[in-house]
C-alpha positions as CSV (number, residue, x, y, z in Angstrom):
1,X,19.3,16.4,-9.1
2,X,20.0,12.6,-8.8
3,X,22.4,11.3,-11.4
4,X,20.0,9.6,-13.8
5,X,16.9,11.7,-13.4
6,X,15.9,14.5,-15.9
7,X,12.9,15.9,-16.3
8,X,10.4,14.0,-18.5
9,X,9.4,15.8,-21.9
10,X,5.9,14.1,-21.7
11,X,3.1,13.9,-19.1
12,X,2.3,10.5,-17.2
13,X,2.9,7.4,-19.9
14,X,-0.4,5.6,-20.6
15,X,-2.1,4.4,-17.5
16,X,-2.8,1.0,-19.6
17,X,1.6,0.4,-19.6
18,X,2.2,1.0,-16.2
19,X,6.1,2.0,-15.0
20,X,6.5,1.0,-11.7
21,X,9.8,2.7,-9.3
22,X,11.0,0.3,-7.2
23,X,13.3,0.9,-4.7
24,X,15.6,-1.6,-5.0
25,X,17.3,-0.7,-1.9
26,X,14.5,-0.9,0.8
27,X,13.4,-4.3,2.5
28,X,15.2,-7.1,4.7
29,X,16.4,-8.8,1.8
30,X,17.4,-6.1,-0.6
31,X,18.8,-6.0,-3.1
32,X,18.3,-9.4,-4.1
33,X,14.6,-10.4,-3.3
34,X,13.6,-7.1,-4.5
35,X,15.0,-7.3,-8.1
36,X,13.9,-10.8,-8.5
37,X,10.8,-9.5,-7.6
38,X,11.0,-6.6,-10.0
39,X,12.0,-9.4,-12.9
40,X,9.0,-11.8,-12.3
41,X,6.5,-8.3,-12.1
42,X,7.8,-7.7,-15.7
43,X,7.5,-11.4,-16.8
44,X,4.5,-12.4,-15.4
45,X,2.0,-8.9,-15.0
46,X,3.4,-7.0,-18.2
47,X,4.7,-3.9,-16.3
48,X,7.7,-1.8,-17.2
49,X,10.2,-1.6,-13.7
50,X,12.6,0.7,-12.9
51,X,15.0,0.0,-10.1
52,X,16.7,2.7,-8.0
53,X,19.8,2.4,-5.9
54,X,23.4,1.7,-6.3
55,X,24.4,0.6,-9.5
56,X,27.7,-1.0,-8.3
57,X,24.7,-3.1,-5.7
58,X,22.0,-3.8,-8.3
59,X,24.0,-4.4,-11.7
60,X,25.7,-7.9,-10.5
61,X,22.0,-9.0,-8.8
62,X,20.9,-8.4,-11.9
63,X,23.6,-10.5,-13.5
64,X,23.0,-13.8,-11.8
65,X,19.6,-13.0,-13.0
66,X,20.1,-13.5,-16.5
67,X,18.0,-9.8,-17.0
68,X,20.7,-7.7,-17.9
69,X,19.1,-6.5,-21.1
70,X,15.3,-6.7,-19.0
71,X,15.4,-4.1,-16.3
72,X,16.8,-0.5,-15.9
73,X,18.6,0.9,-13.3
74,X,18.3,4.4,-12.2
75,X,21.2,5.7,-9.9
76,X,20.4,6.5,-6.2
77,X,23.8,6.3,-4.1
78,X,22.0,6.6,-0.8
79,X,20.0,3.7,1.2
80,X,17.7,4.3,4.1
81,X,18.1,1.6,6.7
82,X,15.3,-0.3,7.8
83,X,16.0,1.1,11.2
84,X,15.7,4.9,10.3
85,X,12.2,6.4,10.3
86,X,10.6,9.8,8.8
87,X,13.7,11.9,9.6
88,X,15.8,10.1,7.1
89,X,12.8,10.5,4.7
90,X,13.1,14.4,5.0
91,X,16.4,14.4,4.7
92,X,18.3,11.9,2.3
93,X,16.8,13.2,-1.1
94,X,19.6,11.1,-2.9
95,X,18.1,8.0,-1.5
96,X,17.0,5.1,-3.3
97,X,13.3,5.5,-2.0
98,X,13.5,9.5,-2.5
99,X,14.4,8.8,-6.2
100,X,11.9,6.5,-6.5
101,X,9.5,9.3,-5.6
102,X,11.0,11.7,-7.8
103,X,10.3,9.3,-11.0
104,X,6.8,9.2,-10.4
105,X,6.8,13.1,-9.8
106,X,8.6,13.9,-13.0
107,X,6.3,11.6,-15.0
108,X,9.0,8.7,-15.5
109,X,7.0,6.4,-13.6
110,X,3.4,5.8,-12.5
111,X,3.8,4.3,-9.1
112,X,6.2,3.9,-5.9
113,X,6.8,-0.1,-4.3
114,X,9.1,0.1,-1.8
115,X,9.8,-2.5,1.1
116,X,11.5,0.3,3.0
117,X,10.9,1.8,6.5
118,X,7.3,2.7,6.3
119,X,8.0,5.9,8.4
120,X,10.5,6.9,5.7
121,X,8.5,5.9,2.4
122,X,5.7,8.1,4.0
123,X,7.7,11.3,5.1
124,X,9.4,11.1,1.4
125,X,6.3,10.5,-0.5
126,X,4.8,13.7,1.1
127,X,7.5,15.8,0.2
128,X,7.6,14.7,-2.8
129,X,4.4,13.9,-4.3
130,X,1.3,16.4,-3.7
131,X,-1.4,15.6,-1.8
132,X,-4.9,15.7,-3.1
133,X,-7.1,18.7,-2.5
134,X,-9.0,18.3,0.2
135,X,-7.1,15.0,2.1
136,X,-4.3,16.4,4.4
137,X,-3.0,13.4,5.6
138,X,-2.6,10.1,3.4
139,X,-4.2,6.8,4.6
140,X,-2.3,3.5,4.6
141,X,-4.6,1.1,3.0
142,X,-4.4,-2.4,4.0
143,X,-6.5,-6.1,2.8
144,X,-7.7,-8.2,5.5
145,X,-8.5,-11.9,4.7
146,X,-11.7,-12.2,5.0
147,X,-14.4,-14.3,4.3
148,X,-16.0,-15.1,2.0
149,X,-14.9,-11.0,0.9
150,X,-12.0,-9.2,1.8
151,X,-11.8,-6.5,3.7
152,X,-10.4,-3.0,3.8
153,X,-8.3,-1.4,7.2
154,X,-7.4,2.2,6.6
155,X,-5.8,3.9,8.3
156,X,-3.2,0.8,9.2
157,X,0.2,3.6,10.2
158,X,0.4,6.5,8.2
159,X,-1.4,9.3,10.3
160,X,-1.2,8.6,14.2
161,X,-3.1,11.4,15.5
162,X,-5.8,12.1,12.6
163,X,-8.7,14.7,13.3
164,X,-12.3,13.2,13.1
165,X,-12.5,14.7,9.4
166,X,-10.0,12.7,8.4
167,X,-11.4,9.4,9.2
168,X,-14.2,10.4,7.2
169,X,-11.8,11.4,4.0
170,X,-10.1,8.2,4.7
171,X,-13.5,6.7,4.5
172,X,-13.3,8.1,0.3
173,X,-10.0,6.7,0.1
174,X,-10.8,2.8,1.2
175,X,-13.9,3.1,-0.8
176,X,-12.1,4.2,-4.3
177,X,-9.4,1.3,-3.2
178,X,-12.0,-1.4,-2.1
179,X,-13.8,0.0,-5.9
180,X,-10.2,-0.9,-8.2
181,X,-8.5,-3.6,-6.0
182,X,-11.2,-5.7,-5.0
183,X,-13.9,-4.8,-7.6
184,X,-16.1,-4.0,-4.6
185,X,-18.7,-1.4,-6.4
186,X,-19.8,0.3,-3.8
187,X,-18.4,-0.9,-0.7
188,X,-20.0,-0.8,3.2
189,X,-18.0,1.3,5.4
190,X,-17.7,0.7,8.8
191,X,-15.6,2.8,12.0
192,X,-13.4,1.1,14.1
193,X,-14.4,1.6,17.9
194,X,-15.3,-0.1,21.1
195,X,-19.1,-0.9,20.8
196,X,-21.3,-1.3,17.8
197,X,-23.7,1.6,19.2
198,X,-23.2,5.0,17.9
199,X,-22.4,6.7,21.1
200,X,-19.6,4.2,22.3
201,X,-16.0,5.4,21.6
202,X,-13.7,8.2,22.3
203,X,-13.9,12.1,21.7
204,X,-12.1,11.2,18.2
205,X,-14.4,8.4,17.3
206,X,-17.7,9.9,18.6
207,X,-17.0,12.8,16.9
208,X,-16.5,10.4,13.6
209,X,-19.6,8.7,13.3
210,X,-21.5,11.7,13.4
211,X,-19.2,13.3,10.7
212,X,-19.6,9.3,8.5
213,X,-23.4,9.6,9.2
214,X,-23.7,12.8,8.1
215,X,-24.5,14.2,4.3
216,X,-21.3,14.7,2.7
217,X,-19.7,17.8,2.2
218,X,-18.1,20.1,-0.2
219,X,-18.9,18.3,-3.0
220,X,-18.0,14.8,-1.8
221,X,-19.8,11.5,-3.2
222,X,-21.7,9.6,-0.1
223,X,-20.5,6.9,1.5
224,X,-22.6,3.6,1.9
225,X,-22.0,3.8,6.3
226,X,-22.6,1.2,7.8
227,X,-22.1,2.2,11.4
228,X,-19.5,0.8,14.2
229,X,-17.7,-2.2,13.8
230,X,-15.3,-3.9,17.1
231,X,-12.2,-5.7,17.5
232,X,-14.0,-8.9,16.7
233,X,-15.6,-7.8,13.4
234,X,-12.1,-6.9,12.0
235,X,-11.9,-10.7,10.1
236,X,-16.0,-10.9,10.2
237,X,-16.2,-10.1,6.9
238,X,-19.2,-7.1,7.9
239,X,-18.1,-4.3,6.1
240,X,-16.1,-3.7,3.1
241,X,-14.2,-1.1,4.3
242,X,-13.0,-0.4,8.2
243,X,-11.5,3.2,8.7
244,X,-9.6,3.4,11.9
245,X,-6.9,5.9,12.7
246,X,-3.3,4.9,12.4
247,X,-2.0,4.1,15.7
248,X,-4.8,1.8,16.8
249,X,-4.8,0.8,13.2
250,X,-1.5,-0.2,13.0
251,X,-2.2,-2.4,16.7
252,X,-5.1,-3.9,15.3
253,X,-3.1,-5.4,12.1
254,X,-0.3,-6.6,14.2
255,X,-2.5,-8.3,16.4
256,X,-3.6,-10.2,13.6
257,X,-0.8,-10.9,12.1
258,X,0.6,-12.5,15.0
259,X,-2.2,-14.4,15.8
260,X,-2.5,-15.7,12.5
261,X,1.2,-16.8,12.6
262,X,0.5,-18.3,15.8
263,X,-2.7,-20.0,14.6
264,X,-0.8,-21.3,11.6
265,X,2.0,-22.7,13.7
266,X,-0.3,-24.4,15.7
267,X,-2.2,-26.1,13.1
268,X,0.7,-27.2,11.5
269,X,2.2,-29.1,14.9
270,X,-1.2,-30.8,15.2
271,X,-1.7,-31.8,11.5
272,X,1.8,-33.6,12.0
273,X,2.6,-34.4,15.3
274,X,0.7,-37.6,15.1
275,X,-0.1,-40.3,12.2
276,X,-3.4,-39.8,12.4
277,X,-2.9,-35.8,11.7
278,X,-0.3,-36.7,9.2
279,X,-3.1,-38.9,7.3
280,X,-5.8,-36.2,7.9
281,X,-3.6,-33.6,6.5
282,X,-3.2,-35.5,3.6
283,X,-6.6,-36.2,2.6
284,X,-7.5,-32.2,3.2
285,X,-4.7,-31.0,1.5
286,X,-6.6,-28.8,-1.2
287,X,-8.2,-27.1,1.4
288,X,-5.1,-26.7,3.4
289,X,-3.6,-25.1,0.4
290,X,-6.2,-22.8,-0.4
291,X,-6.2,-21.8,3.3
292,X,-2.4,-21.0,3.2
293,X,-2.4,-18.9,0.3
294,X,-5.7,-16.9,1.6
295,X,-3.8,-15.8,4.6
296,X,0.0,-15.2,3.1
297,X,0.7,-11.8,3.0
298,X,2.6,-12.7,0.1
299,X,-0.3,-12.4,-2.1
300,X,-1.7,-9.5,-1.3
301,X,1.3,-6.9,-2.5
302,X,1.4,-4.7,0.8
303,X,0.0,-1.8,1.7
304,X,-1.2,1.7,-0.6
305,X,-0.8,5.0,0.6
306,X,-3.6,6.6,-0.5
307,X,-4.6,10.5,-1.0
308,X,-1.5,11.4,-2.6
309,X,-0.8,12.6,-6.5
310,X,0.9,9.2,-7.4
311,X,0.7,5.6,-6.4
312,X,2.9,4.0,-3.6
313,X,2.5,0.7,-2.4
314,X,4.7,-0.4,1.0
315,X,5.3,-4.0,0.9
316,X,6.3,-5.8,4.1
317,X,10.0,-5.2,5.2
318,X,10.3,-8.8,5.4
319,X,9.2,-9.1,1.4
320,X,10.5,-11.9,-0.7
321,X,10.7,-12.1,-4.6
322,X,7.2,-13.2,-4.6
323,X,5.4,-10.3,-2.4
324,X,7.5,-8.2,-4.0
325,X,6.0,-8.6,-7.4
326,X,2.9,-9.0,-5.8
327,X,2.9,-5.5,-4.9
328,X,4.3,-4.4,-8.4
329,X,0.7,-5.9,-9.6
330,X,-1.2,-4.0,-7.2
331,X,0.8,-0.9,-8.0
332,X,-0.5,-1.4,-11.7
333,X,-3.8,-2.1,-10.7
334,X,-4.2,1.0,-8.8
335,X,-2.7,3.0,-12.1
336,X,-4.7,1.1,-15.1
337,X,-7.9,2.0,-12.2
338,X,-6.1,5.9,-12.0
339,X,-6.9,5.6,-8.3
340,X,-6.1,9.4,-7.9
341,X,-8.4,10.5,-9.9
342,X,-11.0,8.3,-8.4
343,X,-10.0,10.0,-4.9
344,X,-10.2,13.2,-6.3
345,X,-13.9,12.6,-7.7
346,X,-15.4,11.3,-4.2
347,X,-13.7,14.4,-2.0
348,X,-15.0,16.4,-4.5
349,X,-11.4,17.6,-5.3
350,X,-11.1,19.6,-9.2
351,X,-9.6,17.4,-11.9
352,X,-5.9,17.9,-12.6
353,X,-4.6,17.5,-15.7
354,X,-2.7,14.3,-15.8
355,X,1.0,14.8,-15.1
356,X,0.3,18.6,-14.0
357,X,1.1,18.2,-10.4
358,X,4.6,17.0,-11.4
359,X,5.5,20.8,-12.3
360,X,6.0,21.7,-8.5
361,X,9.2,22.6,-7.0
362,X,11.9,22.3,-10.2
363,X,14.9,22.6,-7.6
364,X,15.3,18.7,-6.1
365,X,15.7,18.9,-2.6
């Protein structure tokens, strides 16, 4: 067992004081974006944060901080590069993100944030946390800008090759996340495919919509299905909630982030490559503002991995203090909402005793 870990002598804290594990360790500027971060989550949200990762790294961060009495270290020798993917997941348990893990799965923490390699948060969080009855694979959950509602992608990376069963359970999971996260009660659902009619698609996508259009199964609540949405509906605003598998996924939210940074970049050469722009800019600079902060990724806090028995929220590897905290929030939003629980009530999954699924496999690997 990690230095620094020991089993907790009491279940999950109160849902209502959130702990958040944050791997201090993951992320293009750890450690020092990521413990400011973990500082202004605690000052500003009223969450408790624990960092993992080298003390000998974290404790002089923490120093030029001014927080030496504010946040906790617990001791994880080994760092995942950003480089390494699901392998190193598997196979550093002494990691900082593997001991981030471990705290929620021993009760000493209600949720994961980690600006890690997304590959490696995922492998570790599946060997570390349970997954829920009746959802094999997790979904990466991700929010779209939209207007005048935001918008819902899941699967955005975590499962590559899903069956067509799956998009349907990852249909649950974006509904119980659009439900805490965006206050959405109950939220359209929409499948990602070529043509809005229900015969257009692949084998895998086909096979879907019949599966989204059917009555549920096993005990699972329905979902409000809305039918297919394309490419061009992703920023539409349609549906609440577009389920997608995670390779084309993962494309699709690329795609728009690139062309928002390149729509962004352009705007801002026009609005002050000239004195006229440079006056129009001026006079519509409220609604310039409000348009930058609607599409920086900043504010949204990354992306949840849903289906699992414990919170983890990826934040982008390119994270400053700012997202970083952001995604601290989110992580206690989806706790206070006890997002798990919500998942397991629309599969149809039995209730688990909070803190139960923490009794699995003593022995740390």
């Amino acid at each position: 067992m990690p230095a620094g870990l020991q089993p907790a002598a009491d279940p999950l804290a109160d849902p209502a004081d959130p702990v958040i594990a944050v791997d201090a360790m993951g992320g293009d500027y750890a450690p020092d974006e990521i413990v400011a971060g973990a500082l202004a989550a605690q000052r500003e949200h009223g969450v408790t944060t624990l960092l993992t990762g080298p003390p000998s790294r974290l404790r002089p961060v923490i120093a030029r901080l001014g927080a030496g009495s504010e946040l906790r270290v617990v001791p994880a020798e080994d760092i995942v590069g950003m480089g390494e993917g699901a392998l190193a997941g598997f196979r550093r348990p002494r990691s900082s993100i593997a001991v981030a893990c471990q705290l929620v799965r021993r009760g000493q923490a209600t949720a994961v944030v980690s600006a890690g390699s997304t590959g490696a948060i995922v492998a570790s969080a599946r060997q570390r946390l349970l997954e829920v009855p009746g959802v094999p694979r997790p979904g990466l959950a991700v929010v779209l800008p939209t207007h005048p509602n935001l918008t819902v992608l899941i699967d955005a990376g975590a499962t590559a090759d899903p069956k067509p069963e799956m998009l349907v359970q990852f249909g649950q999971l974006g509904v119980a996340y659009a439900q805490i996260a965006l206050g959405i009660a109950a939220p359209k659902v929409g499948l990602l495919t070529i043509g809005a009619e229900p015969g257009k698609g692949n084998i895998l996508t086909r096979r879907a919509h019949e599966l989204l259009a059917a009555e549920p199964q096993g005990g699972a609540l329905p979902l409000n299905f809305a039918g297919n949405v394309e490419g061009g509906d992703l920023m539409a605003g349609a549906v609440d909630v577009i389920v997608t598998d995670g390779f084309t996924g993962n494309v699709a939210l690329k795609t728009l982030e690139g062309s928002m940074k390149f729509a962004a970049a352009e705007l801002r050469s026009a609005l002050t490559g000239t004195r006229a722009g440079r006056l129009g800019a001026l006079l519509q600079r409220r609604g310039l503002r409000e348009f930058s902060e609607r599409v920086d990724t900043d504010t949204y806090g990354g992306a949840a991995l849903l289906g699992l028995g414990g919170s983890v929220v990826i934040a982008h590897g390119a994270s400053t203090a700012r997202a970083v905290s952001s995604a601290c929030a989110l992580a206690a939003n989806l706790t206070r909402g006890d997002i798990t629980e919500k998942i397991r009530a629309r599969v149809g999954a039995p209730s688990e005793r909070r803190g139960a699924h923490f009794l699995r496999r003593d022995r740390e690997r």
